[in-house]
Phi, psi and omega in degrees: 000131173279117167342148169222159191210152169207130190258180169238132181298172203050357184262226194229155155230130169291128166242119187299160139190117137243156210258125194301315202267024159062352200315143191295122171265338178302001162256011206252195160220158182232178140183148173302069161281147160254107147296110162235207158330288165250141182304107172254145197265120183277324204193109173237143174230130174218118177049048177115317165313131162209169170317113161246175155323326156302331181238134181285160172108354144338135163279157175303316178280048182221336183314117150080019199217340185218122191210171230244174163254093189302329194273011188231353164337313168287329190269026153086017189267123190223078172249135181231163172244148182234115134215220182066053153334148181214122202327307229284325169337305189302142184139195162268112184237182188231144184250142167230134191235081187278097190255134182309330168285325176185155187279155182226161157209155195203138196242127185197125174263092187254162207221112143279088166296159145189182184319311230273327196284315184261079187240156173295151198272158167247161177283116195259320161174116202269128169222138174211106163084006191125325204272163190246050183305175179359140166198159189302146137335317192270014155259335160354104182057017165250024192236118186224168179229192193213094193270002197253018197211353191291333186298351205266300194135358196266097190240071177269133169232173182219143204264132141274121178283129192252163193319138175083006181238147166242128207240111225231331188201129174254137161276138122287145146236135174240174182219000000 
């Protein structure tokens, strides 16, 4: 089971991985994934290497934002801080710790929260076939399509927005 942890977007985060038996890492290699579709690489430290701007195989979204506790390394701690959060930040990620006795993995799920994002998704606007069925109340007439754009595959809808809402993030989602 993976540790879970939950932030607020923008602030830093601690992701834990430490070797139980304090074992010295400063000879070793560690690295960071973000399990998604494809495996992104967060953070590697090997016998001293470790990702920088400089060194290529970072993912782009980690560049300049994570970095490790060089000074606890000997006491077996290979824990990173991520910061400046960010939604895309959320998921499960994995520490390998390839250690002279054995490789370890450890695991951690982290949930980047914040206002604009963590709200229920709503029926914003539903179309089959022609028919407009159910639809929320807070969308109720302020929601069109373009049905003259549906044979091309273009199913874009416009929101009218009303006084007093900030619209901070947008999605497409298809389902």
């Amino acid at each position: 089971l993976a540790e879970s942890l939950k932030v607020e977007k923008g602030s830093d985060v601690i992701l834990p991985c430490s070797l139980w038996t304090k074992e010295d890492l400063r000879a070793t290699q560690f690295i960071w994934q973000k399990i998604s579709q494809t495996t992104q690489r967060v953070f590697l430290y090997d016998n001293g290497d470790l990702y920088s701007d400089e060194r290529p195989g970072q993912s782009e979204q980690f560049k300049g934002r994570v970095s490790h506790f060089k000074d606890e390394l000997e006491q077996g701690n290979a824990s990173i801080t991520i910061r400046n959060t960010r939604r895309a930040d959320s998921g499960v990620y994995r520490c390998i710790i390839q250690s002279i006795q054995k490789t370890q993995i450890f695991h951690i799920k982290l949930d980047v929260v914040g206002e604009y994002f963590d709200v229920t998704v709503k029926d914003v606007f539903l179309y089959d076939k022609g028919e407009r069925p159910d639809q929320s109340e807070q969308f109720k007439g302020r929601v069109s399509h373009f049905p003259d754009k549906l044979k091309q595959g273009n199913a874009s809808i416009t929101i009218k927005i009303q006084r007093g809402l900030t619209v901070e993030n947008t999605d497409v989602l298809f389902h």
